[in-house]
N, C-alpha and C positions, 0 to 999 in steps of 0.2 A: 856353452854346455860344459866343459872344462875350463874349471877358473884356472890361476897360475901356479897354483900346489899342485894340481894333476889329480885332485881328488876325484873318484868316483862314486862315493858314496851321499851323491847330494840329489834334492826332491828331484832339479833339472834333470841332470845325468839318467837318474832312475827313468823318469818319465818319459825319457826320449828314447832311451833301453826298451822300455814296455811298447812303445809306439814300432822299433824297425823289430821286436820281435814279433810283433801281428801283422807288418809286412811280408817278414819271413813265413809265415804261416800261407798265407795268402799265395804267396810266389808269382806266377803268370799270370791266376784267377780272371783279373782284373786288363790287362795289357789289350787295347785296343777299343775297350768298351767305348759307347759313347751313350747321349743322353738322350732319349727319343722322346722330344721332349715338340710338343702341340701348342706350346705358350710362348711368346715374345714379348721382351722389353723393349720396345726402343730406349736407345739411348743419342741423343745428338751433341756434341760437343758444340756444334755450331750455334746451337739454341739454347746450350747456356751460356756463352760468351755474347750470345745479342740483345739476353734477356737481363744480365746482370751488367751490362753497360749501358743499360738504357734509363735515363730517371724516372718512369714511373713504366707503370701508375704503382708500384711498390719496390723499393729496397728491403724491406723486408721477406722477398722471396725467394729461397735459394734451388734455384732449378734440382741441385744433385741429392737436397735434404724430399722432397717433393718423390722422383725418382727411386728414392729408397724408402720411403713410406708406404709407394705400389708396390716393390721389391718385395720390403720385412710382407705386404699382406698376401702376397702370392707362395710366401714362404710358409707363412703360417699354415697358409690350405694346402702345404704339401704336395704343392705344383712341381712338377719338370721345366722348369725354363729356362730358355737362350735369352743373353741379352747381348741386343745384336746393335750395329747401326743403319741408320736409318737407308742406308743403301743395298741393304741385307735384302737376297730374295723373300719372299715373305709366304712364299705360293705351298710352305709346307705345315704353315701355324693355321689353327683354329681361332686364335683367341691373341690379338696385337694390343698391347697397353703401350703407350703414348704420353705418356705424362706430359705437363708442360711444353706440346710440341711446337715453340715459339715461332720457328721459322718453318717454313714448308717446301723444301727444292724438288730441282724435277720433275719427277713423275710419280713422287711421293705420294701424292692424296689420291692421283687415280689407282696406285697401287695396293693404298690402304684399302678403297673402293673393293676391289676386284677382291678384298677378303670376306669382305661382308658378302656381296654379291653371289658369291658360291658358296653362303652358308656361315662364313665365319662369324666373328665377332669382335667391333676393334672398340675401345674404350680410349677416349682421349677427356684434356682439362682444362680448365680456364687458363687464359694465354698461350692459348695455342691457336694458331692460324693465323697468325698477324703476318710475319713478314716475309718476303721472298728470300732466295739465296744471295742475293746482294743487301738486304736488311733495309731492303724497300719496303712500305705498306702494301697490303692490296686495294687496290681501289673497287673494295668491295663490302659490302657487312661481314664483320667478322662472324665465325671464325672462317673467311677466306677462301680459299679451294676444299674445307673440311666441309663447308654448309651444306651441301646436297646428303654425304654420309650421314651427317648428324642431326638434321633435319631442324635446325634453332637456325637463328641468330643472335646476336650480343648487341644492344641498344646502350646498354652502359655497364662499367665496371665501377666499382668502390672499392679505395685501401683504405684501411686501416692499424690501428696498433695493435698489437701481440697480443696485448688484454680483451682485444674488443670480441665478443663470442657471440653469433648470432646461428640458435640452435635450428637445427634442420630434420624436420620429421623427412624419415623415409618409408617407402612400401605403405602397406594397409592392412587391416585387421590384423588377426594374430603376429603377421610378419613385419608389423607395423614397428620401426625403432624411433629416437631423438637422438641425435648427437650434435658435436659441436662443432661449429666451422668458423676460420678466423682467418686474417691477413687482408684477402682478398673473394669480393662479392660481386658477381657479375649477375647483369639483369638479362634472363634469356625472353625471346620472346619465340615459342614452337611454331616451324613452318614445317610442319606434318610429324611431328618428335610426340611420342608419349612423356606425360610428366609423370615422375616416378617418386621423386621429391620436392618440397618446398620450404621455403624459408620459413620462420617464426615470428622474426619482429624486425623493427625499423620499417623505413618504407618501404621494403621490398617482400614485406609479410605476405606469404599467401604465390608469389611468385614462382615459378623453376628454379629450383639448385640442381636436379638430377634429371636428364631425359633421358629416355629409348625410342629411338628411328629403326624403323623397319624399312631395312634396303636389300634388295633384292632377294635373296634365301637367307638371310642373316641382319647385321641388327649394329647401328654406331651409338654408342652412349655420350654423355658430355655432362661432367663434372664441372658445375659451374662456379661451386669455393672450394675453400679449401679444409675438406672435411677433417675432422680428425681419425685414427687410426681405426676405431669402431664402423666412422663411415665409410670408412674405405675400405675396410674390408667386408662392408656390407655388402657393398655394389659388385666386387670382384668376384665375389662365392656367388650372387647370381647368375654372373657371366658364365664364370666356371661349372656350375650347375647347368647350363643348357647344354654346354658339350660332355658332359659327366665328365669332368678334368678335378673336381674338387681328391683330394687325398683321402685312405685310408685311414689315417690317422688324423686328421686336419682337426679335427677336436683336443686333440691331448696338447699342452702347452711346452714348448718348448723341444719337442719331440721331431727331427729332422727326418722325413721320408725323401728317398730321392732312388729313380732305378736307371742304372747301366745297363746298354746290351751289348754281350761281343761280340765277335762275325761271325761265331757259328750260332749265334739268335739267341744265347744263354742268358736270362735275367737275370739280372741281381740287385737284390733290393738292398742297399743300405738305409739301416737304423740308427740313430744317434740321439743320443742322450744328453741334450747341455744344458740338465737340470743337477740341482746338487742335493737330490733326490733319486731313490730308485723309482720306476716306472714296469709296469706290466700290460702287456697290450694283447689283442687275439690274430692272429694269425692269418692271411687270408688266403693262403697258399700255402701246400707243403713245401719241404725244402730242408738243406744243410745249411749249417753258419757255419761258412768256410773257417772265423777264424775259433771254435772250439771243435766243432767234427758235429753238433748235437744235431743230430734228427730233427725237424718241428713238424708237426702234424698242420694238416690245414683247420683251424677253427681252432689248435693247440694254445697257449700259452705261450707266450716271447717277453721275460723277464731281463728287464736292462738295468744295470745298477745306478749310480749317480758317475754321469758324465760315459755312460759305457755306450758300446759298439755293437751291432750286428750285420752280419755280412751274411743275407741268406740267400744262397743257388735257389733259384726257386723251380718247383717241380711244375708242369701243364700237360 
């Protein structure tokens, strides 16, 4: 922030000035909030250190690049979410995504179970369910201890090269998209699973890429390639839509919604701007923006410049 002249007068210095004086603005506002947040990532370290030292069925597949393709799409919808590990209570989410959950310890899958089961909704993906916590197989059709939730099994997988795109219509009529799926092509075959999606060519044209199992009040999905960001964030805004979890704003590009609550139950919405463009959005709550003092009316106007800030106390 300070080079070795001591100067003050540079973009950094400036920048980091304007940053601790919207802290100061701020003061306590903020001290204690947390994120009440109805969505989970798993994240397992275990299952990517058994899936990247195993030679197949692809080196081409990087558990944490996978993990943050779910991430950026639940961002985008302007979701709340913890991402936790896989030994995280789970009894307070609506909605578990699971990527790549290679290995399955525990009491993992009956816990995943018990989401669905009272209603939630867990999404997991190809190469997951394969191995125990010792990086044993199961001696069972994959995916493993997931098969009851997800209602498929996996008959075969295909890897391929980076280049190789094997398009995958999803949904039907108007809701009906194509996107592209690569690396890896697993062949499901539904034991009570809705098909939601299908391949387009090679020999698996016509087969599952995406199902929905209906388990008990609630519902396991299973991403059978590896879709691109379109498909991925196709299948998640369904998800999200059944719990009404999709964001306010989840339409505007690049536009960060996210809300804090303090302990005396005071919301606060932050706005962010990491476009290098100004942005104008509506309102859906009255409220102050702690960090200029301005009033917003509910259904008012919330004008953000390029790369700007809103911190709104929001009124109920």
């Amino acid at each position: 922030m300070i080079g070795h002249a001591g100067r003050s007068d540079t973009r950094v210095f400036r920048e980091v000035a304007d940053l601790g004086a919207e802290l100061d603005r701020l003061g306590g506002a903020t001290l204690g909030a947390r994120t009440p947040a109805r969505v989970a990532l798993l994240f397992d370290w275990d299952s990517w250190w058994a899936l990247e030292i195993s030679d197949g069925p692809s080196r081409l597949v990087r558990y944490p690049q996978v993990v943050l393709a779910y991430h950026r799409a639940l961002w985008d919808a302007g979701v709340d979410v913890d991402v936790v590990a896989v030994s995280a209570d789970l009894s307070r989410y609506d909605v578990v995504v699971a990527p790549v959950l290679h290995m399955v310890k525990g009491d993992l899958a009956d816990r995943l179970a018990g989401v669905a089961a009272r209603g939630g909704s867990v999404v997991t993906t190809f190469l997951s369910g394969r191995v125990d916590e010792h990086d044993q197989a199961f001696l069972a059709d994959v995916p493993g201890p997931l098969g009851p939730l997800t209602g498929v099994r996996v008959d075969e997988w295909d890897a391929r090269e980076a280049d190789v795109v094997n398009p995958v219509r999803l949904g039907t009529g108007p809701d009906q998209v194509e996107v592209a799926s690569r690396l890896i092509f697993e062949l499901v075959v539904p034991q009570g699973a809705e098909v939601v999606g299908t391949y387009r060519a090679d020999f698996y044209a016509g087969t599952p890429a995406v199902t929905r199992n209906a388990y008990g009040a609630g519902e396991g999905w299973y991403v059978a390639a590896g879709l691109d960001p379109t498909g991925v964030s196709w299948v998640l805004r369904r998800v999200l839509e059944r719990h009404h979890l999709v964001g306010p704003y989840a339409d505007v590009p690049d536009l960060e919604s996210a809300v804090r609550v303090t302990p005396d139950g005071t919301r606060l919405r932050f706005l962010l701007n990491h476009a290098a463009r100004p942005v104008e959005v509506t309102a859906r709550t009255a409220g102050v923006d702690l960090l200029t003092g301005d009033r917003i009316s509910d259904g008012g106007a919330v004008r953000l410049p390029a790369y700007g800030v809103v911190v709104l106390k929001e009124e109920r």
